[in-house]
DOVO-124934 format. One record per residue (C-alpha): residue number from 0; x negated, y negated, z negated; residue in one letter. Coordinates in Angstrom, 3 decimals. Each point is the difference from the previous one (the first is absolute). Example, Ala and Ser with C-alpha at 12.3 -4.5 7.8 and 13.67 -1.06 7.14 Angstrom:
2
+------+----------+----------+----------+-------+
! voba !        X !        Y !        Z ! fivex !
+------+----------+----------+----------+-------+
!    0 !  -12.300 !    4.500 !   -7.800 !     a !
!    1 !   -1.370 !   -3.440 !    0.660 !     s !
+------+----------+----------+----------+-------+
This chain:
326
+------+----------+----------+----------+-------+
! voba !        X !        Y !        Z ! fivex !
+------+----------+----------+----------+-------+
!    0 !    0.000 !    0.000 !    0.000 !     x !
!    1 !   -0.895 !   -3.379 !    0.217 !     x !
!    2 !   -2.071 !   -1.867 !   -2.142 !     x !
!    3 !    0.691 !   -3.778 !   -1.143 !     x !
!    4 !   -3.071 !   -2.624 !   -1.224 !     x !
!    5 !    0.283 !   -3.133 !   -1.197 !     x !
!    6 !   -2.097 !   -1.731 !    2.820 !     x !
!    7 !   -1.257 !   -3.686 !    0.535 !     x !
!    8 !    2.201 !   -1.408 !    2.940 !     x !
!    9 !   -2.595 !    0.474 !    2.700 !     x !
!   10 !   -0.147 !    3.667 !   -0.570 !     x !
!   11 !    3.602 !    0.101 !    0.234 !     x !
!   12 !   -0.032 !   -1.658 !    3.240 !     x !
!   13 !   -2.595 !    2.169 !    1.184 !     x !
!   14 !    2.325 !    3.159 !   -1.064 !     x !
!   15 !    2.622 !   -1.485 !    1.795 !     x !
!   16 !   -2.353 !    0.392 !    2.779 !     x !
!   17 !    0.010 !    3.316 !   -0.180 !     x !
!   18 !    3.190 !    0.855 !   -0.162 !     x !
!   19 !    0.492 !   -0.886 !    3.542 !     x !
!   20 !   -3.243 !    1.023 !    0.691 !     x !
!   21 !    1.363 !    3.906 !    1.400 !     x !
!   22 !   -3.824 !    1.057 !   -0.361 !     x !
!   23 !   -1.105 !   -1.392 !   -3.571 !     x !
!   24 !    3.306 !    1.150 !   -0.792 !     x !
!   25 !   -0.668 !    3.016 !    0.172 !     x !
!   26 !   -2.480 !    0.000 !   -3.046 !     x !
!   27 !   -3.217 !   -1.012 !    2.403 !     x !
!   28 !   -1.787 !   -1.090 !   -3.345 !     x !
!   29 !    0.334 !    3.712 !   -1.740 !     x !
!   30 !   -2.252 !    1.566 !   -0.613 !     x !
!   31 !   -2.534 !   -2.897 !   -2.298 !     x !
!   32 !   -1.539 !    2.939 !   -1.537 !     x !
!   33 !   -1.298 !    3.459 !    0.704 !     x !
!   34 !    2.121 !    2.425 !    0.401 !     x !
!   35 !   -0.248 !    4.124 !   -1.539 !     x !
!   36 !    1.845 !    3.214 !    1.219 !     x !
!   37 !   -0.034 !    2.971 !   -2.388 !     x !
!   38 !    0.177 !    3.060 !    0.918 !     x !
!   39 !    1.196 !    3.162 !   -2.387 !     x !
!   40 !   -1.839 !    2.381 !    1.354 !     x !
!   41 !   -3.760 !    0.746 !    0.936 !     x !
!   42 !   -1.705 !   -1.260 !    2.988 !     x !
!   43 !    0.362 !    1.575 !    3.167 !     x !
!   44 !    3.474 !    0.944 !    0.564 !     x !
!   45 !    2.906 !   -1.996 !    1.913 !     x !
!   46 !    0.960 !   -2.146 !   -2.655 !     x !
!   47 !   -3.507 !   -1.088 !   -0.378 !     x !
!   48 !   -0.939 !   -0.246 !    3.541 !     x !
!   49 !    3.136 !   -1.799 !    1.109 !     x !
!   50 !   -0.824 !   -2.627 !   -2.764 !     x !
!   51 !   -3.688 !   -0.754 !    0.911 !     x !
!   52 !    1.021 !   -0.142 !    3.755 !     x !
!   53 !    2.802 !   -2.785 !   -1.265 !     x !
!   54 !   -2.367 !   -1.334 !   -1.829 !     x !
!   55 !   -2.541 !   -0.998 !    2.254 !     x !
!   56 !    2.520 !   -1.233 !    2.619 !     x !
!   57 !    1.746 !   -2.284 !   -2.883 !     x !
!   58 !   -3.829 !   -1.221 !   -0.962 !     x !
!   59 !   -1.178 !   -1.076 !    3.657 !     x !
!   60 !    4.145 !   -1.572 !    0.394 !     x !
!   61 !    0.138 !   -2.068 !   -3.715 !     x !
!   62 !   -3.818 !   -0.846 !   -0.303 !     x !
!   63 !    0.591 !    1.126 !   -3.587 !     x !
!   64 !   -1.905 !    3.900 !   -1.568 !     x !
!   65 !    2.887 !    2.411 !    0.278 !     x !
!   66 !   -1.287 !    3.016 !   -2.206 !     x !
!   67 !    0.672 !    3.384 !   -0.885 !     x !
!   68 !    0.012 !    2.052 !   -3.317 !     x !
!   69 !    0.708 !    3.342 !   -0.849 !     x !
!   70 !    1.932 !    0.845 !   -3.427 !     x !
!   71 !    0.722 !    3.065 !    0.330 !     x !
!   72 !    1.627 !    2.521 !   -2.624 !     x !
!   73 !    3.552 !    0.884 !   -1.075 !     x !
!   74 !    1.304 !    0.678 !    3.834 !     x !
!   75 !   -0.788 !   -3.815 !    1.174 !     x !
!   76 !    2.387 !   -1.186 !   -3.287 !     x !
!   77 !   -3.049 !   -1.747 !   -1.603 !     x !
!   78 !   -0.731 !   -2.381 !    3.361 !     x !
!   79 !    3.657 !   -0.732 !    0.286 !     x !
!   80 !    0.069 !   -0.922 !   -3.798 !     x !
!   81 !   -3.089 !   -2.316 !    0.469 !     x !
!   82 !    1.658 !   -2.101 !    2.917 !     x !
!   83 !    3.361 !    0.302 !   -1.244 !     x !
!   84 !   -1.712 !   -1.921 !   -3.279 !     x !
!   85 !   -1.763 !   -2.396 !    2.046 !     x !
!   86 !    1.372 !   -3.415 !    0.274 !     x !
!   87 !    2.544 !   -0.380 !    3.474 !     x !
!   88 !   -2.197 !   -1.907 !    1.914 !     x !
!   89 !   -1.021 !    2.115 !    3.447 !     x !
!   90 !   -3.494 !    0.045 !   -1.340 !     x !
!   91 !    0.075 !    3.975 !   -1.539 !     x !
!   92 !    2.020 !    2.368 !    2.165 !     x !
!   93 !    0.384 !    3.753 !    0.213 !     x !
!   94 !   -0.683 !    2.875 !    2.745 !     x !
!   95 !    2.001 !    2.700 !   -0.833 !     x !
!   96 !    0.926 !    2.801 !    1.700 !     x !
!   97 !    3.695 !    2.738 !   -0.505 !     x !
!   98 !   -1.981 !    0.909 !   -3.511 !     x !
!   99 !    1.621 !   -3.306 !   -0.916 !     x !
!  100 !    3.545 !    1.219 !   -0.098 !     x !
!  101 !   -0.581 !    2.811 !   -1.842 !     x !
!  102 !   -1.001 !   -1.894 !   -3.131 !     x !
!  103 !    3.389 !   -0.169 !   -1.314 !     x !
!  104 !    1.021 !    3.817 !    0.430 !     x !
!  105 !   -3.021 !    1.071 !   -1.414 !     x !
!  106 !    0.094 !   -2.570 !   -3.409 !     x !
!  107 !    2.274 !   -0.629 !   -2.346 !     x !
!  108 !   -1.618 !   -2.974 !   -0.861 !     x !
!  109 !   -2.015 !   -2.302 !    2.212 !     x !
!  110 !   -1.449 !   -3.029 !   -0.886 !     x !
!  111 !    1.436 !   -2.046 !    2.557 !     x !
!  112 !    3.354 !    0.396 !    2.142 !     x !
!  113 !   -1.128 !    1.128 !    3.460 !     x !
!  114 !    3.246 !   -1.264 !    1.372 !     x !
!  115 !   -0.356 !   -3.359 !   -1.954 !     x !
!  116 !   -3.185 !   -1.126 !   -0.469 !     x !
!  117 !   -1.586 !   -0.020 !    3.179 !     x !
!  118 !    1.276 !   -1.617 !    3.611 !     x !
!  119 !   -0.684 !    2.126 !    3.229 !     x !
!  120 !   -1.922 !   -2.300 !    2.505 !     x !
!  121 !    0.025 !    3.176 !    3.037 !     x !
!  122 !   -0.863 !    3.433 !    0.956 !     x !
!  123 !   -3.742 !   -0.097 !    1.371 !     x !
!  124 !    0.535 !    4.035 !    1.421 !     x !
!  125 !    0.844 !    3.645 !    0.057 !     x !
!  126 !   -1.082 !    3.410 !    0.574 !     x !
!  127 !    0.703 !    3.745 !   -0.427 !     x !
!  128 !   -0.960 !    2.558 !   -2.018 !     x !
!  129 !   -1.423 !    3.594 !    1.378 !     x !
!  130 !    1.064 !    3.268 !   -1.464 !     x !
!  131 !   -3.355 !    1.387 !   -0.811 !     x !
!  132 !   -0.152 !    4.011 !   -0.977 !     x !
!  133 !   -2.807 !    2.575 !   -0.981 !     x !
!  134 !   -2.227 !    1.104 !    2.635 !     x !
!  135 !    0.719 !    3.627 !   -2.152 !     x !
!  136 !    3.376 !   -0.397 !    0.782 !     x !
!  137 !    1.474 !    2.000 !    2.586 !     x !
!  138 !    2.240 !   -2.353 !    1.983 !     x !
!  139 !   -0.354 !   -1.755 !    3.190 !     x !
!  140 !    2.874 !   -2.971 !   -0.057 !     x !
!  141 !    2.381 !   -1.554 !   -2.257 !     x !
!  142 !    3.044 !    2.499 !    0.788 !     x !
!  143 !   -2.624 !    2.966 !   -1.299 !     x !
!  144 !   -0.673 !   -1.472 !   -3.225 !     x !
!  145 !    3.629 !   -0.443 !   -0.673 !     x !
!  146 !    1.163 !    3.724 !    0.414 !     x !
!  147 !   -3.413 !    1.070 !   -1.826 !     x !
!  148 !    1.398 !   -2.990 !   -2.830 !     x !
!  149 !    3.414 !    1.606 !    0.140 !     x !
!  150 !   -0.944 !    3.374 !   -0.241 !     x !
!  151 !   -2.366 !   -0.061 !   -2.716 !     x !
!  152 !    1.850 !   -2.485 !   -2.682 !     x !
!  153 !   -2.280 !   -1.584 !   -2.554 !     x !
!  154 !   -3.270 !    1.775 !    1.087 !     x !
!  155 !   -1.336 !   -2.470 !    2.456 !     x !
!  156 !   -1.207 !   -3.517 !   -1.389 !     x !
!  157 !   -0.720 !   -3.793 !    1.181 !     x !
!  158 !   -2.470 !   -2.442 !   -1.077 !     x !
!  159 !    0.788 !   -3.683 !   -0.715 !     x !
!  160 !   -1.780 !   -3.028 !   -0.660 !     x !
!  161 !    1.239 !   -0.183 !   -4.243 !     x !
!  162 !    3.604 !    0.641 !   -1.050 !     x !
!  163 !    2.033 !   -2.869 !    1.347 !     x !
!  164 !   -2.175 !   -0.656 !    2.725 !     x !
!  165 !    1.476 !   -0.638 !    3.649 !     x !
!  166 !   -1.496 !    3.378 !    1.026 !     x !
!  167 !    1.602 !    1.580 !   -2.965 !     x !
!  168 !    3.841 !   -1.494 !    0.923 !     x !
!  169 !   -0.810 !    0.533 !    4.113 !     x !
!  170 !   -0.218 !    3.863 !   -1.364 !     x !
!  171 !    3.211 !   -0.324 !   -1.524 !     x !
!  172 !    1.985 !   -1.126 !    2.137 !     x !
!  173 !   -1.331 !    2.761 !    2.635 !     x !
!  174 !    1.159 !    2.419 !   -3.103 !     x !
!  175 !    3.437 !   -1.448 !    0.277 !     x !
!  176 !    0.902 !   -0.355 !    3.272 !     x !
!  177 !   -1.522 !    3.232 !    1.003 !     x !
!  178 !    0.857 !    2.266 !   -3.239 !     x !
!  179 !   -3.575 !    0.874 !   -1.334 !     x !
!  180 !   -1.254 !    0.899 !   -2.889 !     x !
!  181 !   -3.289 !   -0.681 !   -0.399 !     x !
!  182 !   -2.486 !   -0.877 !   -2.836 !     x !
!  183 !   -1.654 !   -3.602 !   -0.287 !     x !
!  184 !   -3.488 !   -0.549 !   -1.110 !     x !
!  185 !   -1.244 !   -3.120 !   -1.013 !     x !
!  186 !   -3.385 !   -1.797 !    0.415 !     x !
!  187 !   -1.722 !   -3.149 !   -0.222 !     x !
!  188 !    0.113 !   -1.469 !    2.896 !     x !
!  189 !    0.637 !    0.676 !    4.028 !     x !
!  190 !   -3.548 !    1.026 !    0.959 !     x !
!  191 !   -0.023 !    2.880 !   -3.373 !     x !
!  192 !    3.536 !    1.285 !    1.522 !     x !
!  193 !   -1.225 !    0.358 !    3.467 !     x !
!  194 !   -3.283 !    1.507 !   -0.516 !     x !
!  195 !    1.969 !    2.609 !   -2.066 !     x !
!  196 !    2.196 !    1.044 !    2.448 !     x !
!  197 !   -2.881 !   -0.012 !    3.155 !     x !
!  198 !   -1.895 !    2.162 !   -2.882 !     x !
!  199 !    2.333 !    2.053 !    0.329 !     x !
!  200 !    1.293 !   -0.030 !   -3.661 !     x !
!  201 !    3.396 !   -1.327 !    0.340 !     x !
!  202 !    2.369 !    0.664 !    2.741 !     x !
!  203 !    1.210 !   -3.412 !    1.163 !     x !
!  204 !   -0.377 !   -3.680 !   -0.085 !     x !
!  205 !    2.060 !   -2.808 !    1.712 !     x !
!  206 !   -2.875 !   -2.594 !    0.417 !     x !
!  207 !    0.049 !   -3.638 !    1.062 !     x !
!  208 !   -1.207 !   -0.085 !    3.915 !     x !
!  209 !   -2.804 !   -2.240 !   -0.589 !     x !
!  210 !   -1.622 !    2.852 !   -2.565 !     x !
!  211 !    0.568 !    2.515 !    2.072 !     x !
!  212 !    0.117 !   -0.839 !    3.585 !     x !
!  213 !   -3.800 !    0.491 !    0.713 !     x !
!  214 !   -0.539 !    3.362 !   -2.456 !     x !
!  215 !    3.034 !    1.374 !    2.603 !     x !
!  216 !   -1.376 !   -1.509 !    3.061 !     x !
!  217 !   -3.717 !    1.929 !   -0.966 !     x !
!  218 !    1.851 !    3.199 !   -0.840 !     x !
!  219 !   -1.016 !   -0.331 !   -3.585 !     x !
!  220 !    3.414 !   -0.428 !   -0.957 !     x !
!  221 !    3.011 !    2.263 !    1.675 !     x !
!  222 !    2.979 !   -2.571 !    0.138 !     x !
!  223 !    3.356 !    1.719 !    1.325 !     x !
!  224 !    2.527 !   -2.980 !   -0.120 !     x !
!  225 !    0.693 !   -3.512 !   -0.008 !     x !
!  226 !    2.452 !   -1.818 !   -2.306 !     x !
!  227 !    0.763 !   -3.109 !    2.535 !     x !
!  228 !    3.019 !    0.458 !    2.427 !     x !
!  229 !   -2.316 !    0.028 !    2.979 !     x !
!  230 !   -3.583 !    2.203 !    0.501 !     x !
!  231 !   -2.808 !   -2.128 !   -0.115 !     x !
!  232 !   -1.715 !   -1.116 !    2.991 !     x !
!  233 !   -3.362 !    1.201 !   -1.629 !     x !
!  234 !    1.661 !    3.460 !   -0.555 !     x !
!  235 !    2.242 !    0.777 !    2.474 !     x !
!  236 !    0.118 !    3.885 !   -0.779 !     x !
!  237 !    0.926 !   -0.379 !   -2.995 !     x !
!  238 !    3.868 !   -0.391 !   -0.624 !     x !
!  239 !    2.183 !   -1.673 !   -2.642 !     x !
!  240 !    1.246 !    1.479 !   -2.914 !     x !
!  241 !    3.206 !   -0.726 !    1.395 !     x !
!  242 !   -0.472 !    1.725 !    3.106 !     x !
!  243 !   -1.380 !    3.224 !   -1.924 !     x !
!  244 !    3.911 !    0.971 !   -1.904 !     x !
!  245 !    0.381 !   -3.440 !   -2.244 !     x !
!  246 !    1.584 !   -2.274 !    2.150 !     x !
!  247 !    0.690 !   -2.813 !   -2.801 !     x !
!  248 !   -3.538 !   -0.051 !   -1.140 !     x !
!  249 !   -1.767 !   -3.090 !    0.459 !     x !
!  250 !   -2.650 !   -1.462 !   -2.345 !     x !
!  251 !   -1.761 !   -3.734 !    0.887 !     x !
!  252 !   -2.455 !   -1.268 !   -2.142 !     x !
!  253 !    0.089 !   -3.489 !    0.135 !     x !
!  254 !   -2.396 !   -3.043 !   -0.700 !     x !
!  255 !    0.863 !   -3.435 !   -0.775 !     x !
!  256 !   -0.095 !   -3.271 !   -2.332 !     x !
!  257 !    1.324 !   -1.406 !   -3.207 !     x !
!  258 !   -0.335 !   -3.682 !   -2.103 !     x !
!  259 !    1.109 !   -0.819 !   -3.358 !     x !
!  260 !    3.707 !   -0.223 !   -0.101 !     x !
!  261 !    0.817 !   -3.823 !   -0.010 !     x !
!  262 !   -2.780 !   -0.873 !    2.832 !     x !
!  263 !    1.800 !   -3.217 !    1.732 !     x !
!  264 !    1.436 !    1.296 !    2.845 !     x !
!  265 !   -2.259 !   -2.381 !    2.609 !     x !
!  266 !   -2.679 !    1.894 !   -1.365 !     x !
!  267 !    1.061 !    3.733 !    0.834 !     x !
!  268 !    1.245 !   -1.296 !    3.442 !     x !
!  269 !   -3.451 !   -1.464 !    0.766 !     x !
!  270 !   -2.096 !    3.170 !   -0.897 !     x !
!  271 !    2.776 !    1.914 !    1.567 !     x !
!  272 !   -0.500 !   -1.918 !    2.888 !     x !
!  273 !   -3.792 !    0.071 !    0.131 !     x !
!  274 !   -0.215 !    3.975 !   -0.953 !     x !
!  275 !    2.359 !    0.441 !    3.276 !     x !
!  276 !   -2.418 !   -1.729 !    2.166 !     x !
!  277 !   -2.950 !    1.858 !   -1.237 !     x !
!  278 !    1.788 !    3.578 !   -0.269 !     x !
!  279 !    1.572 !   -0.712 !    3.907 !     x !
!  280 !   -3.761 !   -0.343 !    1.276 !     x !
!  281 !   -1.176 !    3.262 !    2.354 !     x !
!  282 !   -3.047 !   -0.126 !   -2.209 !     x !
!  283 !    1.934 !    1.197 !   -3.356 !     x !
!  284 !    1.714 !    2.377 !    2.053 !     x !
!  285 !   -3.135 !    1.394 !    1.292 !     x !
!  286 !   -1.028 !    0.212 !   -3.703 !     x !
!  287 !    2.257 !    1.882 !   -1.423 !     x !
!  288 !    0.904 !    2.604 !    3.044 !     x !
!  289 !   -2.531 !    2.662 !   -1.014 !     x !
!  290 !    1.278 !   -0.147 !   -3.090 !     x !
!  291 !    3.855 !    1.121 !    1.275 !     x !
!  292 !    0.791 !   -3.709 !   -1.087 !     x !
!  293 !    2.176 !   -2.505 !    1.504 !     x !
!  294 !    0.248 !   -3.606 !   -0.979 !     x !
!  295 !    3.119 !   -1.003 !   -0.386 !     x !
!  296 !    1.756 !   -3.093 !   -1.504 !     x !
!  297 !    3.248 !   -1.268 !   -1.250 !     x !
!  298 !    1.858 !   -2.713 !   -1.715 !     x !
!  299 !   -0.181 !   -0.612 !   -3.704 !     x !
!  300 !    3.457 !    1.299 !   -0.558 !     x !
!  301 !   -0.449 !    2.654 !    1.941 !     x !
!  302 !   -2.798 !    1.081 !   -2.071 !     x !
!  303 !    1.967 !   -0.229 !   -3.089 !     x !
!  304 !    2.488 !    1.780 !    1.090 !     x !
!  305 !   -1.908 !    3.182 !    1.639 !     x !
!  306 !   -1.975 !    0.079 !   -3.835 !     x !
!  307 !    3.820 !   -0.233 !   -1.742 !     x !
!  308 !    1.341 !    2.783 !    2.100 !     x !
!  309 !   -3.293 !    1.805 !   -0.617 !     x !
!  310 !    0.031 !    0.029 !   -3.636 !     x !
!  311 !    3.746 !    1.626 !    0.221 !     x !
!  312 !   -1.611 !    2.368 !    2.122 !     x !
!  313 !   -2.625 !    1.453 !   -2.341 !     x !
!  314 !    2.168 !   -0.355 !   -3.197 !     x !
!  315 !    2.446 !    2.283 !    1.289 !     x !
!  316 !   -2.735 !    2.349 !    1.636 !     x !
!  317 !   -1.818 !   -0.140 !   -3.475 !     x !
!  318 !    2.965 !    0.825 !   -2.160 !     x !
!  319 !    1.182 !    2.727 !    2.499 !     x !
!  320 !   -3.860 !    1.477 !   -0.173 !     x !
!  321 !   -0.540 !   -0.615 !   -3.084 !     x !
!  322 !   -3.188 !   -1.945 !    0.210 !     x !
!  323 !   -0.819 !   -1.817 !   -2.977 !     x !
!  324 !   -3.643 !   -1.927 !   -0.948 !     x !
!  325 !   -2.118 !    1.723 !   -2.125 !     x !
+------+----------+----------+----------+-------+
């Protein structure tokens, strides 16, 4: 919202000026100071990488340092906490990525609202996941696993990135819509999950693109679907998950960012506007295509209401699964 000074009458006059001034009016002067994007996860994966790309573009546009900084712990809750503490201003925002949403099915008690307290500015991308199985185990496709899943109840297992963990629900909602029972185990992160299951230790893993794209692509890694509704270009043998017996299955990870809640409107517009410009350039694009990434952008509202519909989403997954914190 607005803010109102008590100004000597030639500043007045000169913010009259800008009213009908349709460029300084759209907050030309922001940002005066530098400007930091955390991060609540470790460096390296989309989240991360989308941020230090938008980074350097908003450094070279505003003239001002546009940093990044990793917090990461409690499933990206801590970052979100930090900036949705930090004073409404435009000068600490937030990359987040679908991990965001889940905060509020996984917690009973978060230190922040995730619905309140911070403002969606826009999506920055998406990407797929890839169903990722044993080399050990004896299946060739997507269809395969399912009858071995369905004909040997509770004996074959999947690995996820920690309980709660957008690996963890994309596993769950396969279990629903395709009527498997299969057991979960946890680990630290995304890399501990997939080594385990190219070890050949666990049986399956549904693993962010970007992780696993160039383990599959080097046959390190046996990958036998997709979770997008289309193949991807980079492997076009490999179907959907929808195409393989579970035609409602989709899962999108998606990448965007947040302010404080109560950031004056001018403000989100103007980095909405300038993230747009940098995200549309081929560039970007180029960027984040090996990693099974498209930028993509959207309106403020449209933001909010993609993360609203999301956290419905995963609280009725979560209570239907079970899945609590530990």
């Amino acid at each position: 919202m607005p803010i109102s000074f008590k100004r000597p009458a030639i500043f007045l006059l000169l913010g009259l000026g800008v009213l009908f001034n349709p460029v300084l009016s759209l907050g030309q002067d922001f940002p005066a100071k530098p400007v930091r994007i955390l991060v609540g996860f470790t460096p390296g994966g989309v989240p991360d990488i989308t941020a230090r790309l938008i980074a350097q573009g908003l450094s070279d546009k505003w003239k001002q340092p546009v940093t990044v900084e990793n917090k990461p712990g409690a499933g990206s809750t801590i970052a979100a906490h930090a900036v949705a503490s930090a004073p409404p201003d435009g000068l600490t925002l937030l990359s987040v990525s679908s991990a965001h949403a889940i905060g509020p099915a996984l917690y009973n008690k978060l230190p922040f609202d995730t619905l309140k307290d911070l403002s969606g500015i826009t999506l920055t991308a998406t990407g797929p996941a890839l169903v990722i199985v044993s080399p050990t185990l004896p299946v060739k496709n997507m269809v395969e696993f399912i009858a071995m899943a369905r004909a040997k109840p509770g004996q074959l297992n999947y690995s996820s990135a920690g309980t709660g963990s957008g690996s963890h629900f994309a596993v769950e909602l396969l279990k629903s819509q395709a009527g498997l029972n299969i057991v979960h185990v946890p680990f630290k992160g995304i890399p501990e999950a997939l080594n385990e299951t190219i070890a050949g230790r666990v049986d399956m893993f549904i693993s962010p693109y970007a992780s696993a794209i160039k383990l599959v692509q080097s046959g390190r890694a046996k990958a036998i679907a997709v979770t997008s509704t289309q193949r991807m270009p980079d492997l076009p043998d490999v179907p959907t998950v929808a195409e393989s017996g579970v035609p409602d299955y989709k899962w999108i990870f998606w990448y965007g960012l947040l302010a404080p809640a109560k950031t004056p409107a001018k403000v989100i517009q103007q980095i909405n506007a300038d993230v747009g410009v940098i995200l549309k350039s081929p560039e970007i694009g180029q960027r984040l295509k090996p990693l099974g990434t498209q930028a993509l952008t959207s309106t403020p509202a449209e933001f909010d209401k993609l993360i609203a519909e999301e956290v419905d989403s995963f609280v009725r997954l979560s209570r239907a699964a079970g899945i609590k914190s530990e």
